[in-house]
N, C-alpha and C positions, 0 to 999 in steps of 0.2 A: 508462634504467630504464623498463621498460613501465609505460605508465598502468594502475592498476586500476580495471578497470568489473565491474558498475556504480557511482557514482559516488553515496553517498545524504548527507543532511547531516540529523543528528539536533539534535535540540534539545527540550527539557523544559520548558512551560508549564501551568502551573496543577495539574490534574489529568489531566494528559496528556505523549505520548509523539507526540511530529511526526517523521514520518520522509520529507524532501522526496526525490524522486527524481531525479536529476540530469540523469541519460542523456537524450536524444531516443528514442535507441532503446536497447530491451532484448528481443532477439530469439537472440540465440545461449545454447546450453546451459548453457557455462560462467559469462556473463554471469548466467543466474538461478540455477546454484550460488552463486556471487559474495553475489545479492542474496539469498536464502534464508538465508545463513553472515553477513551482517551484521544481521537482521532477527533473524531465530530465537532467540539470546541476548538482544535488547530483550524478548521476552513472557514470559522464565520469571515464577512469579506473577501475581497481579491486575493487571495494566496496562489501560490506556484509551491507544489507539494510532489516531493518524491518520494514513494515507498520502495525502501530498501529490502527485499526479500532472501539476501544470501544467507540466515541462518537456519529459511524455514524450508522444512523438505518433505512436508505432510501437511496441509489444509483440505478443508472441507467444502462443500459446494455450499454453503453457505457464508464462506470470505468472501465468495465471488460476487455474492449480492451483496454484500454490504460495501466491497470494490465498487459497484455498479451504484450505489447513493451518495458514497465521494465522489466519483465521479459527475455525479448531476447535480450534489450540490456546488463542486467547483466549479463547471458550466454554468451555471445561474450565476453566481459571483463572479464571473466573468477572471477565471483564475486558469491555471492548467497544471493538469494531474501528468507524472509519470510515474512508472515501474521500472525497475532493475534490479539485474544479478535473480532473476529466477531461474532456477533449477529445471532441467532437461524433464522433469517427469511431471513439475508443476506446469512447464511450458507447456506439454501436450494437450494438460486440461485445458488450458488456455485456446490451444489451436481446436480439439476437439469441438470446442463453446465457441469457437468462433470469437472470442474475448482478444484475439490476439490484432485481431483487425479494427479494436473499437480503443483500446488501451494503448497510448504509445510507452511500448518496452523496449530499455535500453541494456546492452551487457553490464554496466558499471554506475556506480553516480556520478560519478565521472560524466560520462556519456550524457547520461540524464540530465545533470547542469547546466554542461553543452548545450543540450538541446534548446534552452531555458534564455540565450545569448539573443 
């Protein structure tokens, strides 16, 4: 049986919604239909959603849009998204896109829970 990627592991803490990312890489089409088809039913409603990034260390400009419709649909539901544990090289993309000023990214989930208080 083929494995299905990408590969995310959810879990519910406090007042939030952790969504760890499994993959090292999430670079093909299918793979961010995959992730968009496992994500997008966690935000119906007011949710407070953290995506956990520390496994993944190659993504495609195409996560970033699909980041970018999380993102606006937790805005409309009146919820709040964050990020943490991205990688120095994924960060770049981020600062390069200017993503880094629209997205609140935290070092840990930790941090990102915090932030959640």
């Amino acid at each position: 049986m083929e494995e299905v990627k990408p590969r995310i592991s959810v879990y519910y803490a406090q007042n939030a919604t952790i969504v760890t990312l499994a993959d090292e890489k999430i670079l093909d089409d299918e793979d961010i239909r995959a992730l968009e088809d496992s994500i997008m039913p966690l935000i119906d409603g007011p949710v407070n959603l953290v995506i956990d990034f520390s496994n993944v260390n190659f993504l495609s400009s195409a996560v970033l849009g699909l980041l970018i419709r999380v993102s606006k649909r937790i805005n409309e539901n009146k919820g709040r998204l964050k990020l943490c544990s991205i990688g120095p090289k994924i960060y770049d993309i981020f600062k390069i896109t200017r993503l880094d000023e629209i997205f609140d990214i935290y070092p840990d989930v930790k941090k990102a829970m915090q932030s959640l208080k």
